[in-house]
Structure formats: structure tokens, C-alpha cells
VEXDREN-498683 format. One record per residue (C-alpha): residue number from 1; chain; x, y, z. Coordinates in steps of 0.5 Angstrom, whole numbers, plus 500, padded with zeros to 3 digits. Example, Ala and Ser with C-alpha at 12.3 -4.5 7.8 and 13.67 -1.06 7.14 Angstrom:
! VEXDREN-498683
+--------+------+-----+-----+-----+
| drenlo | roza |  c1 |  c2 |  c3 |
+--------+------+-----+-----+-----+
|      1 |    A | 525 | 491 | 516 |
|      2 |    A | 527 | 498 | 514 |
+--------+------+-----+-----+-----+
***
This chain:
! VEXDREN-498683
+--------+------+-----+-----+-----+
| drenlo | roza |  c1 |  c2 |  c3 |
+--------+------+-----+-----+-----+
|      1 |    A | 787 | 355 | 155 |
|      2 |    A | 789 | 358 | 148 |
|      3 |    A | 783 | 356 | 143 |
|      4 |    A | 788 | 353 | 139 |
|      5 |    A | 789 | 348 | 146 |
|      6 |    A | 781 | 347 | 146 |
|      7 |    A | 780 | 346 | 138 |
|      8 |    A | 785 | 339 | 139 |
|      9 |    A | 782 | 337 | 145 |
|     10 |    A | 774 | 338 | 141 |
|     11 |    A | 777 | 335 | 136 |
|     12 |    A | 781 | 329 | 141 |
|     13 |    A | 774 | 328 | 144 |
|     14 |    A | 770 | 328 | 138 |
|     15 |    A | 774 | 323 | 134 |
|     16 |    A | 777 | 319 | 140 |
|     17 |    A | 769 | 318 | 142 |
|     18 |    A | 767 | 316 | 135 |
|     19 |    A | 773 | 310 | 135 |
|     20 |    A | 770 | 307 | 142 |
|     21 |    A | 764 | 307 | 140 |
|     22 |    A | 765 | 304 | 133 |
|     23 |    A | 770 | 299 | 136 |
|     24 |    A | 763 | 298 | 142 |
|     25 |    A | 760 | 296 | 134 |
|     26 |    A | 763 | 291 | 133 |
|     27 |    A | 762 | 287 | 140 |
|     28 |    A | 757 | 282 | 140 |
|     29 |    A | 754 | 282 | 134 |
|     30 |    A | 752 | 274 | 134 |
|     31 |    A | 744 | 273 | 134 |
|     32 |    A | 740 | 269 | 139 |
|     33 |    A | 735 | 265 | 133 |
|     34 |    A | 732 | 261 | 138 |
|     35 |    A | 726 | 265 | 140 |
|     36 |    A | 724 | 265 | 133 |
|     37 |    A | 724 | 258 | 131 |
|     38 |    A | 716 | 256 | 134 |
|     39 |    A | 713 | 261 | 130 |
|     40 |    A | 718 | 258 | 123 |
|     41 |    A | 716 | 251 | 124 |
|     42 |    A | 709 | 252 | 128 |
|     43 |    A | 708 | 243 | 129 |
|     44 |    A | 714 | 242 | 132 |
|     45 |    A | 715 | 241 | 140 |
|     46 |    A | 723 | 241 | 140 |
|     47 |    A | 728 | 243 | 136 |
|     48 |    A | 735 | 241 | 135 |
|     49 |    A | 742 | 243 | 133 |
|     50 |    A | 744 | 240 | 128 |
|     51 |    A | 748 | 244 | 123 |
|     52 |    A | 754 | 250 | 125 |
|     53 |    A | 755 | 253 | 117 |
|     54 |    A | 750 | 254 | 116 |
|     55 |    A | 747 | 255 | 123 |
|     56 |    A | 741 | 249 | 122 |
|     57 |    A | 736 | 246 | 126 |
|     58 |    A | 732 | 240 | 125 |
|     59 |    A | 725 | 241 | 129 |
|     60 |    A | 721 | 234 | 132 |
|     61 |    A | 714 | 233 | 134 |
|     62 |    A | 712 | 227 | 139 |
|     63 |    A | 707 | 222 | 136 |
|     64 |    A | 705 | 217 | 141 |
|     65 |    A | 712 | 217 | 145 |
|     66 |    A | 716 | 218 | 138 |
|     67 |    A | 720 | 224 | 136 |
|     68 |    A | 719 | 225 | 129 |
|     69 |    A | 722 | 230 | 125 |
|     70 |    A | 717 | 236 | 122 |
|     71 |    A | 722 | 240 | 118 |
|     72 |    A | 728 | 245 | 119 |
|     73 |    A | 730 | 252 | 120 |
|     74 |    A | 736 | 256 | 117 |
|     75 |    A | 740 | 262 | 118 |
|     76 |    A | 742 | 265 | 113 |
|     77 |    A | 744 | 273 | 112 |
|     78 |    A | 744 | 278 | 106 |
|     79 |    A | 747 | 285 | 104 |
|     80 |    A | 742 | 289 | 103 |
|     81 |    A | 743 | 297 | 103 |
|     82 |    A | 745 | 299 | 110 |
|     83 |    A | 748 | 293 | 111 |
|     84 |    A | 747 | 286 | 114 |
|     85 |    A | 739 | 283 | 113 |
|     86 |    A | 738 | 276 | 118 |
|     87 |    A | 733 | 272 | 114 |
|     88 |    A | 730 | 264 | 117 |
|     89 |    A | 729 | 260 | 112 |
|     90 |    A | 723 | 254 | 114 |
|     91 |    A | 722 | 248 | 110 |
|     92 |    A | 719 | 241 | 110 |
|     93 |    A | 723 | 235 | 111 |
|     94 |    A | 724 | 233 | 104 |
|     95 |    A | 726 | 239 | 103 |
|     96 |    A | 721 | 245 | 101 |
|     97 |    A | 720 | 252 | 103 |
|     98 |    A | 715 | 254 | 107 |
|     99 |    A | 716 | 260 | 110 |
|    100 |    A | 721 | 266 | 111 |
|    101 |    A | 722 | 270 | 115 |
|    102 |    A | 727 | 277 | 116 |
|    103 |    A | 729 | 276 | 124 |
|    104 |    A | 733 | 282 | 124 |
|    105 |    A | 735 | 289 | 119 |
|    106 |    A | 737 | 293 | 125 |
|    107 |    A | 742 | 295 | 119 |
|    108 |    A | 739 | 297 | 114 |
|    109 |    A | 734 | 303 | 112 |
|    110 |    A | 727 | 301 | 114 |
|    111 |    A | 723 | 304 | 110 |
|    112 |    A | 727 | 299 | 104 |
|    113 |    A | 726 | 294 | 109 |
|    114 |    A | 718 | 296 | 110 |
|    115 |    A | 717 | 296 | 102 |
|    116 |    A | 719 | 289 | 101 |
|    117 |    A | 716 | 286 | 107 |
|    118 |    A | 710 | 289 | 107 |
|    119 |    A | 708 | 286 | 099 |
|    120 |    A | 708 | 279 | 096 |
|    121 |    A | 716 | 279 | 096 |
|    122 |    A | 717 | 273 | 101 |
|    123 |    A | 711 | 269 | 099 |
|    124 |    A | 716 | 268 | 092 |
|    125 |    A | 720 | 263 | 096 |
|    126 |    A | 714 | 259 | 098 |
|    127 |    A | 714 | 252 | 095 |
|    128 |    A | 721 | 252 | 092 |
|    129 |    A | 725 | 246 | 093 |
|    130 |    A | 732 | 247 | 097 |
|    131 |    A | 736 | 247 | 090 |
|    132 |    A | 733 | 252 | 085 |
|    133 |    A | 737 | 258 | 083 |
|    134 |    A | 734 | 263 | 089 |
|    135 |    A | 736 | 268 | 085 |
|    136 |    A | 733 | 275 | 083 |
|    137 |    A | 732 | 276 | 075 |
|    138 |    A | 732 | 268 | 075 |
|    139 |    A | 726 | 265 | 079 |
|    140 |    A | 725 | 272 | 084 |
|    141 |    A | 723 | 278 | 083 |
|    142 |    A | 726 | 284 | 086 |
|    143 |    A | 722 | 289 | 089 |
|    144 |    A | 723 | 296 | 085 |
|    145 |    A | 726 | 301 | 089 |
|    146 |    A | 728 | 296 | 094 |
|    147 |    A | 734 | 292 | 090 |
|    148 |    A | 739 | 291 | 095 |
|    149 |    A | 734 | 290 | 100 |
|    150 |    A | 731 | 284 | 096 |
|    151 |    A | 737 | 282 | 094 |
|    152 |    A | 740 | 282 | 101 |
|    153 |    A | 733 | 278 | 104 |
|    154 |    A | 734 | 273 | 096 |
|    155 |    A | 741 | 271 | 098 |
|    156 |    A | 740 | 270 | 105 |
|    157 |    A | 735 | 264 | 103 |
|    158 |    A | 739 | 262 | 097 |
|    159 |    A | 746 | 261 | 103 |
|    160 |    A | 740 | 258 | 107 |
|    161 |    A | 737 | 253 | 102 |
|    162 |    A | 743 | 251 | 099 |
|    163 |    A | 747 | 250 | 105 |
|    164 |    A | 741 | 246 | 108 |
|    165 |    A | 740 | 241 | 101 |
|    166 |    A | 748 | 240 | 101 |
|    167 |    A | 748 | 238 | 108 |
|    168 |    A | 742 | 234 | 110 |
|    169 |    A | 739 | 231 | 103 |
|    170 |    A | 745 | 231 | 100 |
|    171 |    A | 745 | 235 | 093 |
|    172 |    A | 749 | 237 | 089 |
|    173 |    A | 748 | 244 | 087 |
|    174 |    A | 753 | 248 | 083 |
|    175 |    A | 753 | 256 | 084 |
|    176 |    A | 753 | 259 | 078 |
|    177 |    A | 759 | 264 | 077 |
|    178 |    A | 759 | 272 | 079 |
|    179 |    A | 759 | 277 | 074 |
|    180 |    A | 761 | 283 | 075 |
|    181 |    A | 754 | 287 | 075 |
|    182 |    A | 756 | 293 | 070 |
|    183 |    A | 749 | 295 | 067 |
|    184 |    A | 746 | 303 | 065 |
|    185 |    A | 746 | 305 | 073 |
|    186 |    A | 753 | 303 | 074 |
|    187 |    A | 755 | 306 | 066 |
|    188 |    A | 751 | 312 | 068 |
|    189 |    A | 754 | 314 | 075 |
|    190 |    A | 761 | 313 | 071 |
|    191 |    A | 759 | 319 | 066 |
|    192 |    A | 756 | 323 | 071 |
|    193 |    A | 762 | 323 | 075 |
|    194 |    A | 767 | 324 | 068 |
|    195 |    A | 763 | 329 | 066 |
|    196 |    A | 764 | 333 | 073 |
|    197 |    A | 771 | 331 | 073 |
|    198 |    A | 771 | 335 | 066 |
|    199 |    A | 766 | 340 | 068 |
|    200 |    A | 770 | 342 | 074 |
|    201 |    A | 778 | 342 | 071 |
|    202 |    A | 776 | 346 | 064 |
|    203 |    A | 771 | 350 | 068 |
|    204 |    A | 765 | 349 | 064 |
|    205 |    A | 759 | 352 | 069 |
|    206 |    A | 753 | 350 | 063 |
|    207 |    A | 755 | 342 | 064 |
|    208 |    A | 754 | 343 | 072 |
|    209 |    A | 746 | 344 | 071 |
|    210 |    A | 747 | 338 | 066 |
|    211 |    A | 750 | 334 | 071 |
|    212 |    A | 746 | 336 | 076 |
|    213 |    A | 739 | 335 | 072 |
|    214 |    A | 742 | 328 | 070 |
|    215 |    A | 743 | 327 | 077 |
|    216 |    A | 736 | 329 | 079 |
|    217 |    A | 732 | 324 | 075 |
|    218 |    A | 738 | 318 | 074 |
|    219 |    A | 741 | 317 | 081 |
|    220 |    A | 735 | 320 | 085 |
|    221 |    A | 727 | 319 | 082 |
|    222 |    A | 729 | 313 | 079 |
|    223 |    A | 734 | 309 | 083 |
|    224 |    A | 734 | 313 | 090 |
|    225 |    A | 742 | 312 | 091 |
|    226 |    A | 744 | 318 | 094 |
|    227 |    A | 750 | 318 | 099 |
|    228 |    A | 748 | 318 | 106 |
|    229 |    A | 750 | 318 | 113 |
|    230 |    A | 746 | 310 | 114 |
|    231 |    A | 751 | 309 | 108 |
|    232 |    A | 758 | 311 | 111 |
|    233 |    A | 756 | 308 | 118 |
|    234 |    A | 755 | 301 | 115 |
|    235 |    A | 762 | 302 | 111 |
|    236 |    A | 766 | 304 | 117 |
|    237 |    A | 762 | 298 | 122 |
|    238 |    A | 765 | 293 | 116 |
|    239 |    A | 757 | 292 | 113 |
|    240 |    A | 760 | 292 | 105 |
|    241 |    A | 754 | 289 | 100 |
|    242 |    A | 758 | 283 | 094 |
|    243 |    A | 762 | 287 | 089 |
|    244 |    A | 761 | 284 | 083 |
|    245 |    A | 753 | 284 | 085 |
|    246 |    A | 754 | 292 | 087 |
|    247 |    A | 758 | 296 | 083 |
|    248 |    A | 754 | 302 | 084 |
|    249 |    A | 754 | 302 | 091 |
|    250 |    A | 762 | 302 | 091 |
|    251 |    A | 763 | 308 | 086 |
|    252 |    A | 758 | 311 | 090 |
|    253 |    A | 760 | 311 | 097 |
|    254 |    A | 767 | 308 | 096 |
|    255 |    A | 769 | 312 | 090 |
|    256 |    A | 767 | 319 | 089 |
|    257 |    A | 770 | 321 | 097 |
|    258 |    A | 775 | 317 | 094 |
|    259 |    A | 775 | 322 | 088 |
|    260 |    A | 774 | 328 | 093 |
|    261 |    A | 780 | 327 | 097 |
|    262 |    A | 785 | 326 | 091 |
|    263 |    A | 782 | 332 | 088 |
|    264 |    A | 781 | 337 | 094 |
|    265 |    A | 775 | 339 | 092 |
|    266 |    A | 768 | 337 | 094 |
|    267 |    A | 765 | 335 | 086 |
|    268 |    A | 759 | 331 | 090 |
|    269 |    A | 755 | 337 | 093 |
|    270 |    A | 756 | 341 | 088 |
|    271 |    A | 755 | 338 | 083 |
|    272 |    A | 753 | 331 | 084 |
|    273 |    A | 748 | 330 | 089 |
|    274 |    A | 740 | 330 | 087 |
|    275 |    A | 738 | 334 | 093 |
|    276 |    A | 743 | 340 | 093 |
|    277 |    A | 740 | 340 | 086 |
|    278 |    A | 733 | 340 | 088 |
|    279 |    A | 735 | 345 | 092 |
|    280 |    A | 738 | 350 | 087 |
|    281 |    A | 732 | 349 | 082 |
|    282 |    A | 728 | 351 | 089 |
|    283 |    A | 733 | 357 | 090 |
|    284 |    A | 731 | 359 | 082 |
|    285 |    A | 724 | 359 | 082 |
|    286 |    A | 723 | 363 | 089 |
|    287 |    A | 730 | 367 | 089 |
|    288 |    A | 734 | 364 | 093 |
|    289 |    A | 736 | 370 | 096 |
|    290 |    A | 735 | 371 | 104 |
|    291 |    A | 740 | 370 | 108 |
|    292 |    A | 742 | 367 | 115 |
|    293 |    A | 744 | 373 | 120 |
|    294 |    A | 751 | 372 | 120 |
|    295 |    A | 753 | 369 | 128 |
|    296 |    A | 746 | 365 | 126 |
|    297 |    A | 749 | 361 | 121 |
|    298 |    A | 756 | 360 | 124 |
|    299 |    A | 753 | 357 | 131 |
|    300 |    A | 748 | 352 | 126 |
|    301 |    A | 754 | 350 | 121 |
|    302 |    A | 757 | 348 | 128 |
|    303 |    A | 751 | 345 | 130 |
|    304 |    A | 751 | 340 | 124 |
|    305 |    A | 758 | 337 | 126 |
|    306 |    A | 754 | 336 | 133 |
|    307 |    A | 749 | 332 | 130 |
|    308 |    A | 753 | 328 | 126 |
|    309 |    A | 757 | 326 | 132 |
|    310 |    A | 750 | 324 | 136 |
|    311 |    A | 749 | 321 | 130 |
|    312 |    A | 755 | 316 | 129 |
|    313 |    A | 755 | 315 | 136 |
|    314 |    A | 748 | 311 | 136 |
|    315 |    A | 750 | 308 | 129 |
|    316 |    A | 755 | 304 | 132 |
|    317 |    A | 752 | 304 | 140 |
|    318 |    A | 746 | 302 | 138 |
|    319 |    A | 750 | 297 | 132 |
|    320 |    A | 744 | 300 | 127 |
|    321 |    A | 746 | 305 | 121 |
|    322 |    A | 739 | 305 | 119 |
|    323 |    A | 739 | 310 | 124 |
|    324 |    A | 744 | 315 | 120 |
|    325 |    A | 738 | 316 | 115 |
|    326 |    A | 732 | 317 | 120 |
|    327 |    A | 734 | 325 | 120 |
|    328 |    A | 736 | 326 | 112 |
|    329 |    A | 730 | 328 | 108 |
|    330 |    A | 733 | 323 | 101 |
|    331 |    A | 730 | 317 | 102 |
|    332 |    A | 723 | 321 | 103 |
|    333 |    A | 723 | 326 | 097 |
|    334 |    A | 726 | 320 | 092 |
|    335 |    A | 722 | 315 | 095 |
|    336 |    A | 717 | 317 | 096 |
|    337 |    A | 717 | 312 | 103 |
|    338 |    A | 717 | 315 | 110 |
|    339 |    A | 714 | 317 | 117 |
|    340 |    A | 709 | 323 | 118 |
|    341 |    A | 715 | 327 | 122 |
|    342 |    A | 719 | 326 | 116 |
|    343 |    A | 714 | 329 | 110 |
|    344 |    A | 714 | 334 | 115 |
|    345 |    A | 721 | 336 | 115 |
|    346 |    A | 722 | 335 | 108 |
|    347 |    A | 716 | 340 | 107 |
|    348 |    A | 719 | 345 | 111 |
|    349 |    A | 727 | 344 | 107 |
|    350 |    A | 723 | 344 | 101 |
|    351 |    A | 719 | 351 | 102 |
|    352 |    A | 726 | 354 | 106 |
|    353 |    A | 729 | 353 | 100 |
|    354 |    A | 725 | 357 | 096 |
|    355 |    A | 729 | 363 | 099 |
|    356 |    A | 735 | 361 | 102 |
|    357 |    A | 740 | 357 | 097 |
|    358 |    A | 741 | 350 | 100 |
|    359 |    A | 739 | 351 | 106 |
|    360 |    A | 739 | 343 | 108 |
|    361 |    A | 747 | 343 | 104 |
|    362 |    A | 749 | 350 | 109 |
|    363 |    A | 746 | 348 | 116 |
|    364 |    A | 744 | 340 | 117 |
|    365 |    A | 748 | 336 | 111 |
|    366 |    A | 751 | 331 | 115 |
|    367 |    A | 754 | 328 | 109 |
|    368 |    A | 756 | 336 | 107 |
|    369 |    A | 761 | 334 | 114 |
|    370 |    A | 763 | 328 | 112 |
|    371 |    A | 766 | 332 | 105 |
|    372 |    A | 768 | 337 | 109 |
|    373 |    A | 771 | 332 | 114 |
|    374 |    A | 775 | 329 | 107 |
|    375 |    A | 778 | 335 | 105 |
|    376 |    A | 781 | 338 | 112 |
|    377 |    A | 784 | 330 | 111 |
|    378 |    A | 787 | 333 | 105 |
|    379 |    A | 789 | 338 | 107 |
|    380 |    A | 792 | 336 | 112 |
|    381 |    A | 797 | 330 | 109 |
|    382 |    A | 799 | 337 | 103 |
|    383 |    A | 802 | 340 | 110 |
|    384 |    A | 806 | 334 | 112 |
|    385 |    A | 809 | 333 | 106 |
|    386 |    A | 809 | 340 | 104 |
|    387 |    A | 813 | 341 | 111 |
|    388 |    A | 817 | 335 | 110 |
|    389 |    A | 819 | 338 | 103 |
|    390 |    A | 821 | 345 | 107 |
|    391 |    A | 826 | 341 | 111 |
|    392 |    A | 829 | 337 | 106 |
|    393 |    A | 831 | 345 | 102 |
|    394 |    A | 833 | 347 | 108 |
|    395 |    A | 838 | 341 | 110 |
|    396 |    A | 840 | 341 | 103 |
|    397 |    A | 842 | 348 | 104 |
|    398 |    A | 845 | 347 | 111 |
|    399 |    A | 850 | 342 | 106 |
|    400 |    A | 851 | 346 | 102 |
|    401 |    A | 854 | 351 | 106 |
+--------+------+-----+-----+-----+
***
């Protein structure tokens, strides 16, 4: 078999695996609450079904042979950075919050998740009534560095909340219209990505180390946003946050590949991504000048479309993109949030680069694939219709002669 034959069927089974699983991803999702309603409402002995949207269950506890009702329990869920945050929202039988739970964030980041449970965040909702906004910047406040995750929990409790008063006590409760949510991180991220645009059409190299600083402190240290596999595998299993509410998350996962494909030019590691930048200084202050052994480095580019695929592969099998981010250092620099095994990889990225220029970009990026897996889609679409073009020169010349 010719290497051409073996390159198609390596692609055939790369692709054609990741499509099964991803279609495996979107199998059974639906989830079992049951198990967690006697810790939500701890005084009742029986709970009872008693509303579909939202799910709803009313919890009773015999006195003297009487079922007398305790309080309910409701499900709601909430976008959050990687995707769906499954919330149970307990309250009292006139209606007040008494506890909220987060029962399932098998799709969200863990170390944004860990962050906002770990402090006072879910206690905020004690003692609020079903109607009350329930919103962040309203009457909760969000947790810094955590936005979309406390937004995504605030959410599911206000879905619950509201849903359970229209239901049970029959409030009427008016939701407030959506704006599109369009402030400095969003504007920010538009002049970035303009002024790379510029940058690379008029070919100004003094504007990338401008954008590239911009982006370090803007889109890293100070809103921690960067592309990463946790995203694209929550996009391509159907986990998308509210537009109006995240603009940002749209221009910065949906957008900029989208710029990249149109372009054919990969704007995002070279000049927009917060990493590569911190790489690039790293590489200036040590040199930057050692390379890797040629035949080393072309088994190790390899390597990182292996595990990019093993990756995917246990996203949508295990129906977890949070998994996407358990290997890529970002989240862990720009955060300041992770496990022991990641400061150590971080520590050990970070010294490498002194002396080879983006060593994480060249030998382990996942998101590097991703980019490099848009731009052979690229120009793959240029042949076909560079082919077609070709054919029609040549029928025209056939019908001329």
C-alpha cells in the first residue's frame, strides 16, 4: 500500500472515529436527580413528581399518618464556560430558597466550577423568594475570574425559581428583556482581532508585539479567555453559552476560526493567543535559540495530532469537555487555579521556552492542531474550486474548437 493510500485511511479513521464518538456524546444525557433530592430537602420522607418544565418535585413528611408537604425541589441548568452546569434549587413550601446545589458540571472547566463553590457563592441565593431577579449584577454577584460558571449556576436557579412560582404559587413574574451584552472585553477583543487583521494585510511587525502584549494582560491575566480544546469540544457537542449574555465566547471560539478559515492564515497563534505570547518573551529574555533534532521534532508534531484525538475521543465518550482542558497549561498561568501535576507541566513549559522559541505551540498545542486542521480545510475548498475553474477553461476551449 502507497503512502498516499495509508495517509487516507489514517485520515478516514481519525475523522470517522471522532464523528462516532461525537454522535455517542449526544446518547443519554438526560439526568437521574433522584439520588439527591433527600439531601436538598433533609425533613421530608417522600418526595413526588409533580412538575415536567421545569422538572419539580414536592417532598412530604408523615405526621401522625398525614403527608404534609415540606417544600420542593427543582432542576434547572445554566451555560457556563464549557457547557451545561445542572443546578437543584430546594425552597420551603411558601416559596423561600433554602439550598442550592450543583449535581452535575461534568462539562464545565473544574478549576472555574471549584472556584465558585468553593467560597460563599451558592449561599447568596439563601433566603430569596422564588420571584426575585436572581440575576448577577442584580441581587448576585459573580465570582471574578469565574464569570460564565457563576453565570451558568445564577441562571439554572433563576429557570428553577421562576418556573416553580409561575407553577406552584402562581406569580406572575415578568422577565426582563436581554441585551445584547456588548461591554470592554467584548470591544477589546474586536480591536485586537482589527488590529491583527491590519497587522498582517499591511504587514506591520511592530503592531504584533503590540497586540501580543495586549493580549497577554487583556485576554489572559485579566479575563483568563483564551481558546482551548475544553471550548471547541463543548461547541461541537451542542454546548453553546446565550449570545446575547456572551458575546465574547462567540467572537472568541466561533469567530476568530472563522476568520482563520476565510483568511487562510493562522492570525490566532501568532499573534492573538496569550500563551504563545508568554512564550515568545520567555524565548527573548533566554534566547530562544536551541532546536529540536530534526526527525525528534517531526515524530513529536505528529504526536500532538495523537493526542488531540485521544482527547476528543474521551470528551465526547465521556460527554465531559472539561477534559479537553486537564492537559493545557492556560487556565493554570492565567488563573492561577490547578493541581499539583499541572504546575509542574506549567513550570516545566515555561522553563523549555527560554531556550526553544514556543515549545508548547510547536509540539503539544492542541488548539495549534485545530488551526492547522482549518487551514488544510481551506485549502482543500481552494482546490475544488480551483479544479472546477480548470474544467470550465477547458470545456470552453473544447467549444471553441
Amino acid at each position: 500500500m502507497s503512502k498516499i493510500h495509508l495517509k487516507k485511511l489514517f485520515l478516514f479513521m481519525f475523522f470517522g472515529s471522532l464523528m462516532i464518538a461525537l454522535l455517542f456524546s449526544f446518547k443519554g444525557r438526560q439526568m437521574d436527580v433522584q439520588q439527591f433530592l433527600p439531601s436538598m430537602l433533609s425533613d421530608a420522607q417522600e418526595f413526588k413528581a409533580i412538575e415536567t418544565h421545569p422538572l419539580t418535585y414536592a417532598g412530604y413528611k408523615n405526621i401522625n399518618g398525614q403527608y404534609t408537604l415540606q417544600g420542593y425541589v427543582v432542576f434547572g441548568q445554566g451555560n457556563g464556560y464549557g457547557g451545561p452546569v445542572s443546578v437543584l434549587t430546594a425552597t420551603d413550601s411558601n416559596g423561600n430558597i433554602l439550598k442550592v446545589q450543583v449535581v452535575g458540571y461534568a462539562t464545565e472547566t473544574p478549576s472555574y466550577i471549584h472556584s465558585v463553590l468553593s467560597g460563599d457563592f451558592p449561599k447568596q441565593f439563601i433566603g430569596k423568594a422564588v420571584d426575585e431577579p436572581l440575576e448577577i449584577g442584580r441581587d448576585i454577584d459573580r465570582v471574578t475570574g469565574a464569570t460564565l460558571s457563576s453565570r451558568g449556576i445564577t441562571n439554572a436557579v433563576h429557570q428553577a425559581s421562576h418556573g416553580l412560582g409561575r407553577n406552584q404559587f402562581g406569580l406572575n413574574i415578568s422577565e426582563p428583556s436581554e441585551n445584547i451584552n456588548l461591554g470592554i472585553k467584548e470591544i477589546g477583543l474586536a480591536l485586537l482581532i482589527f488590529a491583527t487583521i491590519i497587522g498582517v494585510r499591511l504587514k506591520i511587525k511592530k503592531l504584533r508585539w503590540i497586540v501580543i502584549i495586549c493580549s497577554i494582560f487583556f485576554t489572559g491575566f485579566w479575563f483568563n479567555c483564551s481558546i482551548s480544546l475544553a471550548n471547541i469540544a463543548s461547541g461541537l457537542m451542542g454546548f453553546f453559552p446565550a449570545f446575547k449574555q456572551n458575546l465574547f465566547w462567540y467572537i472568541l471560539i466561533v469567530g476568530i476560526p472563522l476568520i482563520i478559515f476565510l483568511s487562510g492564515k493562522n492570525l490566532y497563534c501568532y499573534w492573538l493567543c496569550p500563551f504563545g505570547g508568554i512564550q515568545e518573551i520567555l524565548a527573548k529574555i533566554g534566547g530562544g535559540k536551541l532546536k529540536c533534532n530534526h526527525n525528534v521534532a517531526t515524530s513529536l508534531q505528529k504526536i500532538k495530532y495523537v493526542l488531540v484525538w485521544i482527547v476528543l475521543i474521551l470528551c465526547f465518550c465521556l460527554k465531559s469537555p472539561s477534559v479537553g482542558g486537564s492537559y493545557e497549561p492556560f487556565g493554570v498561568l492565567f488563573g492561577f487555579q490547578g493541581v499539583s501535576v499541572q504546575w509542574i507541566l506549567l513550570s516545566i513549559i515555561l522553563v523549555v521556552s527560554l531556550f526553544i522559541r514556543r515549545f508548547w505551540c510547536l509540539y503539544f498545542c492542541p488548539v495549534g492542531v485545530i488551526n492547522e486542521i482549518i487551514m488544510k480545510a481551506r485549502r482543500f475548498v481552494n482546490s475544488l474550486f480551483q479544479k472546477k475553474q480548470e474544467q470550465g477553461i477547458l470545456t470552453n476551449k473544447g467549444r471553441s474548437l
